[in-house]
PyMOL Python script that loads the backbone (N, CA, C, O; Angstrom):
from pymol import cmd

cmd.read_pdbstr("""\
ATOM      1  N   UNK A   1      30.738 -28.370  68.572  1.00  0.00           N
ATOM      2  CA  UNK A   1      29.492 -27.679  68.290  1.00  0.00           C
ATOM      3  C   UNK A   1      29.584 -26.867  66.995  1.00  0.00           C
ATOM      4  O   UNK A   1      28.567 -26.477  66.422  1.00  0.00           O
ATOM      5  N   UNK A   2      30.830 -26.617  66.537  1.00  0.00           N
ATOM      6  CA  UNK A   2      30.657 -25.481  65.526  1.00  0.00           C
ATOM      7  C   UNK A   2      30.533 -26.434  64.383  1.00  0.00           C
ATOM      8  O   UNK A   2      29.828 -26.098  63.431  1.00  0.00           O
ATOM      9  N   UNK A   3      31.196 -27.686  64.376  1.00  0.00           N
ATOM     10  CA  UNK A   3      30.979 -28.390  63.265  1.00  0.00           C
ATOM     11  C   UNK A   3      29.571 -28.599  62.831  1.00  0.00           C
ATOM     12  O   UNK A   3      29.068 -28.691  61.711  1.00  0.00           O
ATOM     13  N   UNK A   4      29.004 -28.657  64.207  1.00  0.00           N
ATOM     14  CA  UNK A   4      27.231 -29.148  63.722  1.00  0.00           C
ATOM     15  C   UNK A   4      26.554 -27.731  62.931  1.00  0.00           C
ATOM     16  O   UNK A   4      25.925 -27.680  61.874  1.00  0.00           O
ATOM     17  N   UNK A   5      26.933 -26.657  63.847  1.00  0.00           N
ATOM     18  CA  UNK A   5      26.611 -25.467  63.029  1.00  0.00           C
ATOM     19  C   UNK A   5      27.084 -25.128  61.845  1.00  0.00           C
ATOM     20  O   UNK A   5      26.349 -24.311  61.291  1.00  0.00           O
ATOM     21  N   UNK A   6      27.982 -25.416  61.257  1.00  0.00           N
ATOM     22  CA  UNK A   6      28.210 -25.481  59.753  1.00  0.00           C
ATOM     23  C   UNK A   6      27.417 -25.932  58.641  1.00  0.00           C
ATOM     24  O   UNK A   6      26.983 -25.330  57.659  1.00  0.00           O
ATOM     25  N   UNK A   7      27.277 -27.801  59.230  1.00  0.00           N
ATOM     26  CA  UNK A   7      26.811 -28.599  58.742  1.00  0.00           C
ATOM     27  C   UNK A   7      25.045 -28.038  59.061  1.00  0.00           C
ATOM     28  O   UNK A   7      24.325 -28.522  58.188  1.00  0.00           O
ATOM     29  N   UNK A   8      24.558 -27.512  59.671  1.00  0.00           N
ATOM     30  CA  UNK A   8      23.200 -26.931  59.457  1.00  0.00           C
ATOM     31  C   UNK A   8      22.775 -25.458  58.682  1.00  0.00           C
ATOM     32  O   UNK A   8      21.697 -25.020  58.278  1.00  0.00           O
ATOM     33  N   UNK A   9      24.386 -24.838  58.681  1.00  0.00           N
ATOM     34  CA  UNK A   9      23.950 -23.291  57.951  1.00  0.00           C
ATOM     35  C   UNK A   9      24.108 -24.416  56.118  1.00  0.00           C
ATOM     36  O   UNK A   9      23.471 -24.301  55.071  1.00  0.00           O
ATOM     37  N   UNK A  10      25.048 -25.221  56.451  1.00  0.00           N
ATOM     38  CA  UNK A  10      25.620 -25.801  54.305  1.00  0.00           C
ATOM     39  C   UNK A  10      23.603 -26.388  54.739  1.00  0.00           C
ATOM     40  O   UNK A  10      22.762 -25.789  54.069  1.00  0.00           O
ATOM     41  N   UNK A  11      23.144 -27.283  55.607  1.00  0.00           N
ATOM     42  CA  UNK A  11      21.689 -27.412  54.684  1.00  0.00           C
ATOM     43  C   UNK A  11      20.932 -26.800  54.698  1.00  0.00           C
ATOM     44  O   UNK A  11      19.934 -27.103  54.044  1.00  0.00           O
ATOM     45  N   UNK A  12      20.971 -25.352  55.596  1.00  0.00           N
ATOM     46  CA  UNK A  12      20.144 -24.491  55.052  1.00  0.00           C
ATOM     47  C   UNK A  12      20.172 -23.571  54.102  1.00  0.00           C
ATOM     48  O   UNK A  12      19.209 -22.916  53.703  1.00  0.00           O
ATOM     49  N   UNK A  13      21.657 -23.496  53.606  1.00  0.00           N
ATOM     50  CA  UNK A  13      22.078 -22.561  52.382  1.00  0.00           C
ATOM     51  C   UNK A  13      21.730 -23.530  50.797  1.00  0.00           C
ATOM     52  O   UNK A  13      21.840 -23.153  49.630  1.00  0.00           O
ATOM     53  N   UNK A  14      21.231 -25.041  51.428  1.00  0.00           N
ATOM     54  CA  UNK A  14      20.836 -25.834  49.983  1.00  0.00           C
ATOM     55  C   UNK A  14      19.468 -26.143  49.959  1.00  0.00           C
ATOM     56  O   UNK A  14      18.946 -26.641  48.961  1.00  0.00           O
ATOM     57  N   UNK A  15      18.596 -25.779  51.406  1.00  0.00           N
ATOM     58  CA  UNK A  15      17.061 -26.026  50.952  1.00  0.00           C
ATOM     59  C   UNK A  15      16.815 -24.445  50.910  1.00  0.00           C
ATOM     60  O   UNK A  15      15.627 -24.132  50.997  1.00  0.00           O
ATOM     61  N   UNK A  16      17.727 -23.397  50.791  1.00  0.00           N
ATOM     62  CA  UNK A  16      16.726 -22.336  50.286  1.00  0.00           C
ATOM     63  C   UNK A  16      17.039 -22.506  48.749  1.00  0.00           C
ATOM     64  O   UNK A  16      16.023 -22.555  48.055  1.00  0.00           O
ATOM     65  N   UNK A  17      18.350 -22.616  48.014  1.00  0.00           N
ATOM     66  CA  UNK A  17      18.555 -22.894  46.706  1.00  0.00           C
ATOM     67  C   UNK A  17      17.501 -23.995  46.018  1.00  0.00           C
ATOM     68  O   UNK A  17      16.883 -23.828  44.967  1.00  0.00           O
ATOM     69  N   UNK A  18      17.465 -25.008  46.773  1.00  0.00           N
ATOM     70  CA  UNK A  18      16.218 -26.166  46.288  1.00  0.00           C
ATOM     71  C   UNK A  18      14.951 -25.175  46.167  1.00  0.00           C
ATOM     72  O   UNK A  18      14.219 -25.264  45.182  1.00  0.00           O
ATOM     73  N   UNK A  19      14.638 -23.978  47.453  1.00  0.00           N
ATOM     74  CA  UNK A  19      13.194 -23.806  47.482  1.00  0.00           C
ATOM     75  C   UNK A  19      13.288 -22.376  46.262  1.00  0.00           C
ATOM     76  O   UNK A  19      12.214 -22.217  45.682  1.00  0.00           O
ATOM     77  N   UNK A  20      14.185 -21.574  45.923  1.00  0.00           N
ATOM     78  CA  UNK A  20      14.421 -20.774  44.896  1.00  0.00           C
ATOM     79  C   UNK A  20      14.199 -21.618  43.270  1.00  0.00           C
ATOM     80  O   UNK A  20      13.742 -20.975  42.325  1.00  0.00           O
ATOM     81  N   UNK A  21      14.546 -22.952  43.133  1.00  0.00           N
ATOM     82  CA  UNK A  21      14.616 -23.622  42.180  1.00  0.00           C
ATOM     83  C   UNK A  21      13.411 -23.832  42.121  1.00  0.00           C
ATOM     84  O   UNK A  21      12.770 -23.459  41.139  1.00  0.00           O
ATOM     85  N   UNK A  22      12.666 -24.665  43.460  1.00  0.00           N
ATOM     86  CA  UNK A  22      10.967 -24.816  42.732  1.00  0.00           C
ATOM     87  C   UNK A  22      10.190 -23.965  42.597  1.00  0.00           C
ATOM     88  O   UNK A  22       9.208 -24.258  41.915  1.00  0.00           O
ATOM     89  N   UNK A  23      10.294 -22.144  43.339  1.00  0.00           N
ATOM     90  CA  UNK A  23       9.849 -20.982  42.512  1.00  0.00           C
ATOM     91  C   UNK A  23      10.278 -20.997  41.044  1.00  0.00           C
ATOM     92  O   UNK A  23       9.463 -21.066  40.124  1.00  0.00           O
ATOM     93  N   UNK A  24      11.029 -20.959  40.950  1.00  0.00           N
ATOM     94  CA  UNK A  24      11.401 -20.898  39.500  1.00  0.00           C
ATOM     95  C   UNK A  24      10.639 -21.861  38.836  1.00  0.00           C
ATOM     96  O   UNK A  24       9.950 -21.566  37.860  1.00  0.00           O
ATOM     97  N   UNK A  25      10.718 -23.098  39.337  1.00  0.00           N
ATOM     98  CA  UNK A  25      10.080 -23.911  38.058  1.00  0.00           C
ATOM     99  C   UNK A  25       8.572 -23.719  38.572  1.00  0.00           C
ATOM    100  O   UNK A  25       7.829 -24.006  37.633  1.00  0.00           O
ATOM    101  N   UNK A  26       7.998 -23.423  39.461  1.00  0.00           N
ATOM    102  CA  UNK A  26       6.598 -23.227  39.432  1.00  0.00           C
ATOM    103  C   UNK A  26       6.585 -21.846  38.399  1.00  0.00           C
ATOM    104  O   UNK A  26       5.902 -22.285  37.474  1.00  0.00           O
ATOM    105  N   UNK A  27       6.864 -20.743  38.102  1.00  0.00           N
ATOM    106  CA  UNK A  27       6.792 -19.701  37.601  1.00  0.00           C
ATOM    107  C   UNK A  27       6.729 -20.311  35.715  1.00  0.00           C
ATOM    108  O   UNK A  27       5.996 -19.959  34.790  1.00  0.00           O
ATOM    109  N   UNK A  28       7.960 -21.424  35.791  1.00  0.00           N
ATOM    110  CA  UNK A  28       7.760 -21.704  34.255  1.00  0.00           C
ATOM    111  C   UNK A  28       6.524 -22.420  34.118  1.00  0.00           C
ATOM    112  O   UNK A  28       5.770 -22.050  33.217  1.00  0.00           O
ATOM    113  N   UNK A  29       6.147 -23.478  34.926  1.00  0.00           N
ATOM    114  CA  UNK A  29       4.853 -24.264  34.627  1.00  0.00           C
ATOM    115  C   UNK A  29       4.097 -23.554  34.450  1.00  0.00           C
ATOM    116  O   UNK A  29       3.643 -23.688  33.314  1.00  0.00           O
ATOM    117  N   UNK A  30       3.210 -22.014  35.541  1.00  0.00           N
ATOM    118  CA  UNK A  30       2.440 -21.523  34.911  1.00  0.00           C
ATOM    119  C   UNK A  30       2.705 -20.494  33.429  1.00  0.00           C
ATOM    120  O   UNK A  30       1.848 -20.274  32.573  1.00  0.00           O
ATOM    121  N   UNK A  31       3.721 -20.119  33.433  1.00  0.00           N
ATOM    122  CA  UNK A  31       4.336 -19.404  32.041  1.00  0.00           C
ATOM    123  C   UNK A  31       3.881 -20.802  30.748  1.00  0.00           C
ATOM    124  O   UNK A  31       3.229 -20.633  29.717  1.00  0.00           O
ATOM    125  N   UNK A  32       4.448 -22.044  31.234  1.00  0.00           N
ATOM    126  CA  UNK A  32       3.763 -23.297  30.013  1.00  0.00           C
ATOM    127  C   UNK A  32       2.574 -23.351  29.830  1.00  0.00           C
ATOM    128  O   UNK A  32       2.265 -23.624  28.670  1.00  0.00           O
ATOM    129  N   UNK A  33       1.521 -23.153  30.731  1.00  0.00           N
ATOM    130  CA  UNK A  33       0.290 -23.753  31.196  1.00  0.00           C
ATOM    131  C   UNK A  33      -0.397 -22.330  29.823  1.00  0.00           C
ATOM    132  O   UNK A  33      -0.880 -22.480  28.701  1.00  0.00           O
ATOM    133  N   UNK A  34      -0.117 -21.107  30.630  1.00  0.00           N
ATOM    134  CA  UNK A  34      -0.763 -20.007  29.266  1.00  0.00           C
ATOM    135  C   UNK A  34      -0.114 -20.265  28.130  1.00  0.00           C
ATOM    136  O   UNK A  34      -0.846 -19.834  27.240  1.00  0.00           O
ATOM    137  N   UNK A  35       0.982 -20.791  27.592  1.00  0.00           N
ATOM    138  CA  UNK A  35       1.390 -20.712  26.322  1.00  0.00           C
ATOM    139  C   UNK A  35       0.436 -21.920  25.326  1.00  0.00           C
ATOM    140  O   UNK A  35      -0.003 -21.931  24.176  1.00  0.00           O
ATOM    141  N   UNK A  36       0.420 -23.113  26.801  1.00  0.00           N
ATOM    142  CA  UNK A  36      -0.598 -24.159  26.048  1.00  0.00           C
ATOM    143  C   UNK A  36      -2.152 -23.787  25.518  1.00  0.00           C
ATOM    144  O   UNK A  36      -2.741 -24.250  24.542  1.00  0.00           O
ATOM    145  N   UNK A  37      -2.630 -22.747  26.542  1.00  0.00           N
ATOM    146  CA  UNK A  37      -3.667 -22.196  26.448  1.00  0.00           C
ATOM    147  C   UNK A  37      -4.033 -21.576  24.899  1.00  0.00           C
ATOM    148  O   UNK A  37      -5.100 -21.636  24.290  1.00  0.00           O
ATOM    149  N   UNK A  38      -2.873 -21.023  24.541  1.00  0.00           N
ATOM    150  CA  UNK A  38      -2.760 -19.637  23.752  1.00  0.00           C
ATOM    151  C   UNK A  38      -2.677 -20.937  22.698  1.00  0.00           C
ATOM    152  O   UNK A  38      -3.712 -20.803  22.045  1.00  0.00           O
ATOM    153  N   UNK A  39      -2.032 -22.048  22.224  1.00  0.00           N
ATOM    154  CA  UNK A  39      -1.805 -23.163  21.232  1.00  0.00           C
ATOM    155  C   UNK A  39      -3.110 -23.791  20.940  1.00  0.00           C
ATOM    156  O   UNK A  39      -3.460 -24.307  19.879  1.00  0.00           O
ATOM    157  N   UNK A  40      -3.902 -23.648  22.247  1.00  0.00           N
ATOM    158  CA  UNK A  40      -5.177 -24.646  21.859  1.00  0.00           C
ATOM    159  C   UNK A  40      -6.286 -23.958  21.379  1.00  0.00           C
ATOM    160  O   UNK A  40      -7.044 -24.495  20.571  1.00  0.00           O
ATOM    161  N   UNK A  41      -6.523 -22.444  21.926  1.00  0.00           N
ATOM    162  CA  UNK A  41      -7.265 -21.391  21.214  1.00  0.00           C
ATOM    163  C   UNK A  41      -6.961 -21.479  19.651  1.00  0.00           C
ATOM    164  O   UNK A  41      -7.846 -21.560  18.799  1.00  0.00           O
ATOM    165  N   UNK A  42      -5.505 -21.452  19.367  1.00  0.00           N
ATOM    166  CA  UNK A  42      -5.065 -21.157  17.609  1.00  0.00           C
ATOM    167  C   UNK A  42      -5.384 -22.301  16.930  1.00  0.00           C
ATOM    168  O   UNK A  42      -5.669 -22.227  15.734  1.00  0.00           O
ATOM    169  N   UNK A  43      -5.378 -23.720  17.715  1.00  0.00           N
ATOM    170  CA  UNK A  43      -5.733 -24.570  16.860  1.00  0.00           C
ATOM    171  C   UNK A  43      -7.338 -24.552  16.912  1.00  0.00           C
ATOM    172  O   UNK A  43      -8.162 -24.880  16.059  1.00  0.00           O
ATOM    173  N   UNK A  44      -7.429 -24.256  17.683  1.00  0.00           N
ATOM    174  CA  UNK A  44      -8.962 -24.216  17.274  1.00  0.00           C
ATOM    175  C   UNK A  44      -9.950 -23.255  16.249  1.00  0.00           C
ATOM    176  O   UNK A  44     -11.012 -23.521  15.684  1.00  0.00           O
ATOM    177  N   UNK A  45      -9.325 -22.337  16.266  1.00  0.00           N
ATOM    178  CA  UNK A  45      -9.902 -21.414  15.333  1.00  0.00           C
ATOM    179  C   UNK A  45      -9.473 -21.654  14.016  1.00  0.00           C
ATOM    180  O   UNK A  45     -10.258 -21.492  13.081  1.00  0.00           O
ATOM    181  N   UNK A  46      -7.753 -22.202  13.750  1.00  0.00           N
ATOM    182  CA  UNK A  46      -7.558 -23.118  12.857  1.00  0.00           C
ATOM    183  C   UNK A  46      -8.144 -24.217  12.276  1.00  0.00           C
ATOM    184  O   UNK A  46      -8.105 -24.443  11.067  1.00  0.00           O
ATOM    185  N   UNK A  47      -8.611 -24.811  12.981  1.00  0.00           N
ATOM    186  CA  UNK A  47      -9.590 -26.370  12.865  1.00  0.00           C
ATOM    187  C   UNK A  47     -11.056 -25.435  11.906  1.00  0.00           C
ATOM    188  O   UNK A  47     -11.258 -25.553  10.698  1.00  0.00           O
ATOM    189  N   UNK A  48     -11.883 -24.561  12.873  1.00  0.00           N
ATOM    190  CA  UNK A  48     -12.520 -23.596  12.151  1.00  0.00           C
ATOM    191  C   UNK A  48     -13.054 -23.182  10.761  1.00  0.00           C
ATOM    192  O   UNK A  48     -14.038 -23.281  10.028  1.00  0.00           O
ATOM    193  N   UNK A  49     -11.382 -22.478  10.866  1.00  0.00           N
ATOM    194  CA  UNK A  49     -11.160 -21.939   9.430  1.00  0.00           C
ATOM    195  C   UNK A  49     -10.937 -22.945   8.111  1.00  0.00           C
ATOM    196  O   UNK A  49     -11.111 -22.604   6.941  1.00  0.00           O
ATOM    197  N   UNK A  50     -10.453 -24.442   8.638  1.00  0.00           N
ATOM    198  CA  UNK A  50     -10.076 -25.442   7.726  1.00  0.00           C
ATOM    199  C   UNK A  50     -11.630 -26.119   6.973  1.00  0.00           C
ATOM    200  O   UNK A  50     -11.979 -26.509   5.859  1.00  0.00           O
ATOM    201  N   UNK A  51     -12.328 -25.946   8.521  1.00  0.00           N
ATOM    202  CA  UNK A  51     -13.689 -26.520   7.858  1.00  0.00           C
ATOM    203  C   UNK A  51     -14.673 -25.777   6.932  1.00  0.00           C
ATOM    204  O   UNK A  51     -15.418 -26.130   6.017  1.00  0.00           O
ATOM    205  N   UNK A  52     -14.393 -24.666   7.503  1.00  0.00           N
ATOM    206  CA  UNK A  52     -15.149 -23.788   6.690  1.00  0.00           C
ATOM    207  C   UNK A  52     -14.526 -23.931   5.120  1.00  0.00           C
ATOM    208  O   UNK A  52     -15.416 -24.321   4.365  1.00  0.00           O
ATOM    209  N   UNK A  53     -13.411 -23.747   4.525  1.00  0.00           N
ATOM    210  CA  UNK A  53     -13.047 -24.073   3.667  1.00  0.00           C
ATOM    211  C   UNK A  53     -13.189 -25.179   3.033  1.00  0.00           C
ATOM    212  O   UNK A  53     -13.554 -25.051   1.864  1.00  0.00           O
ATOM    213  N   UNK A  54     -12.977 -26.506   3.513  1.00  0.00           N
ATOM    214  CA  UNK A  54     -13.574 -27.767   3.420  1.00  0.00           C
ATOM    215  C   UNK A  54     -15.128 -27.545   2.699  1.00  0.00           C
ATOM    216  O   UNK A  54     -15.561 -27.916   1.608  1.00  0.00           O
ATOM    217  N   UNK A  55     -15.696 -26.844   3.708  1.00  0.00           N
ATOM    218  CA  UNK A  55     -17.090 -26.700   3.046  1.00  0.00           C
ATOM    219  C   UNK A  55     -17.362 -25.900   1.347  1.00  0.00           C
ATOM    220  O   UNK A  55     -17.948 -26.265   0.327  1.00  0.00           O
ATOM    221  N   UNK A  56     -16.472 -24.479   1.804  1.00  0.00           N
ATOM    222  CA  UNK A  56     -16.443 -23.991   0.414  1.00  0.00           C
ATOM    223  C   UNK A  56     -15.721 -24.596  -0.868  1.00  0.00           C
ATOM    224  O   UNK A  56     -15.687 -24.004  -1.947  1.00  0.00           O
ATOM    225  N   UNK A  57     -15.177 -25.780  -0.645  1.00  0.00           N
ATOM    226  CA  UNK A  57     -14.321 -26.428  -1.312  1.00  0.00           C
ATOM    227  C   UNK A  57     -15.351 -27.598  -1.995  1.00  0.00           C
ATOM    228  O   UNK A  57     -15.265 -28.097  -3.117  1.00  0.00           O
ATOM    229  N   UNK A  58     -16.268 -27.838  -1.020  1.00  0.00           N
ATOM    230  CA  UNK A  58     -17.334 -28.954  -1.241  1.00  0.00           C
ATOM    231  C   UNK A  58     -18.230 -28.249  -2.500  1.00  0.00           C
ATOM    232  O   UNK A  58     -18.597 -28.737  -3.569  1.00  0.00           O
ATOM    233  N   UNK A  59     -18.411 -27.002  -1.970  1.00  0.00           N
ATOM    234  CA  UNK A  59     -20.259 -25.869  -3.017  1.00  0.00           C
ATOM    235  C   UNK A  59     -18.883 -26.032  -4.091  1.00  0.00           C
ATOM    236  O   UNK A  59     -19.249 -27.075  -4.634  1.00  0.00           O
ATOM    237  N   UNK A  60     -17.965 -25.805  -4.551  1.00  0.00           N
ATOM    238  CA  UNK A  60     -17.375 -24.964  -5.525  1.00  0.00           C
ATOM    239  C   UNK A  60     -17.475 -26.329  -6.863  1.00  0.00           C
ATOM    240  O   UNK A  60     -17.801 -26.360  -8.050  1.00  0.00           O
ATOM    241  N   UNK A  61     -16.931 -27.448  -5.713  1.00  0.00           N
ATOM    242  CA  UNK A  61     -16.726 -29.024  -6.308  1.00  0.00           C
ATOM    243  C   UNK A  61     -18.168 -29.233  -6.924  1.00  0.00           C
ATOM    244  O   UNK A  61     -18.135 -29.815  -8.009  1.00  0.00           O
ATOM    245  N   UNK A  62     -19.537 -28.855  -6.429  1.00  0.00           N
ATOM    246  CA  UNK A  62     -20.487 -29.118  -6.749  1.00  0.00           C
ATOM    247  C   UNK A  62     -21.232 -27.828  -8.155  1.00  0.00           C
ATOM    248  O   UNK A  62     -22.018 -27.943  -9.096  1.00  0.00           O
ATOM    249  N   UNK A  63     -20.673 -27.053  -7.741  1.00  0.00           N
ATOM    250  CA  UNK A  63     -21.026 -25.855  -8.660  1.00  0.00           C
ATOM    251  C   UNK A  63     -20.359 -26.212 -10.342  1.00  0.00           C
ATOM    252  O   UNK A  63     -20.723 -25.744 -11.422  1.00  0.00           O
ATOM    253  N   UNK A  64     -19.104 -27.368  -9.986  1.00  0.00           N
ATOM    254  CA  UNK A  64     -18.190 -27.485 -11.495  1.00  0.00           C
ATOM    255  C   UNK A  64     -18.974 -28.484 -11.696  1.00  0.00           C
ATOM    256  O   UNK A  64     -19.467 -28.274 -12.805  1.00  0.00           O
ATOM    257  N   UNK A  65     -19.575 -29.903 -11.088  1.00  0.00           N
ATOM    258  CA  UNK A  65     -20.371 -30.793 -11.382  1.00  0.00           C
ATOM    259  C   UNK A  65     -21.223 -30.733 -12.241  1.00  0.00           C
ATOM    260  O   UNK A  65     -21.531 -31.449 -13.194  1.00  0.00           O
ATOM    261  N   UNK A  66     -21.871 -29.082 -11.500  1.00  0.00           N
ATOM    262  CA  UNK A  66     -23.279 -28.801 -12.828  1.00  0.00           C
ATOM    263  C   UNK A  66     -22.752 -28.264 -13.893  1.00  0.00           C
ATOM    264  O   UNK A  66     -23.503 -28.137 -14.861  1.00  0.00           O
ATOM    265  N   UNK A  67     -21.593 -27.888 -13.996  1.00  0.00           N
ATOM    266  CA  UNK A  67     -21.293 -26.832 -15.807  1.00  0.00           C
ATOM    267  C   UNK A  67     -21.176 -28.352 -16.682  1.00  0.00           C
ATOM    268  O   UNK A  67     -20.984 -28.351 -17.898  1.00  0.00           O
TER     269      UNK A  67
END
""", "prot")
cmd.dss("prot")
cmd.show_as("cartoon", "prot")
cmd.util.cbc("prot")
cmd.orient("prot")
C-alpha cells in the first residue's frame, strides 16, 4: 500500500507543478495579448502620421510644380 501512496503523492506533486506552469503561462499570454494591443495602437497612429505626411509631401510636390 505505501508504494501506491507514493506513486500518487510523485503524481500529485507533478499535476500541481503542471497546474503552476499553466498559471504561469496563462499570466504571460495575457501579459502578450496587452503588449500586442499597445503594438497595434502605435502602428496605427504611425500609419496616421505617415499619411498625413504623404499628403504634405504631395501640396509641397505640387506647390514646386507651380514655381
Amino acid at each position: 500500500m505505501g508504494h501506491i501512496a507514493n506513486i500518487m503523492m510523485q503524481l500529485n506533486k507533478q499535476l500541481n507543478n503542471n497546474n503552476e506552469v499553466l498559471i504561469r503561462m496563462g499570466k504571460q499570454t495575457e501579459f502578450l495579448k496587452s503588449q500586442a494591443n499597445v503594438i497595434r495602437a502605435q502602428n496605427a497612429s504611425l500609419e496616421a502620421h505617415t499619411e498625413s505626411r504623404r499628403i504634405d509631401m504631395g501640396v509641397t510636390e505640387d506647390h514646386l510644380g507651380d514655381l
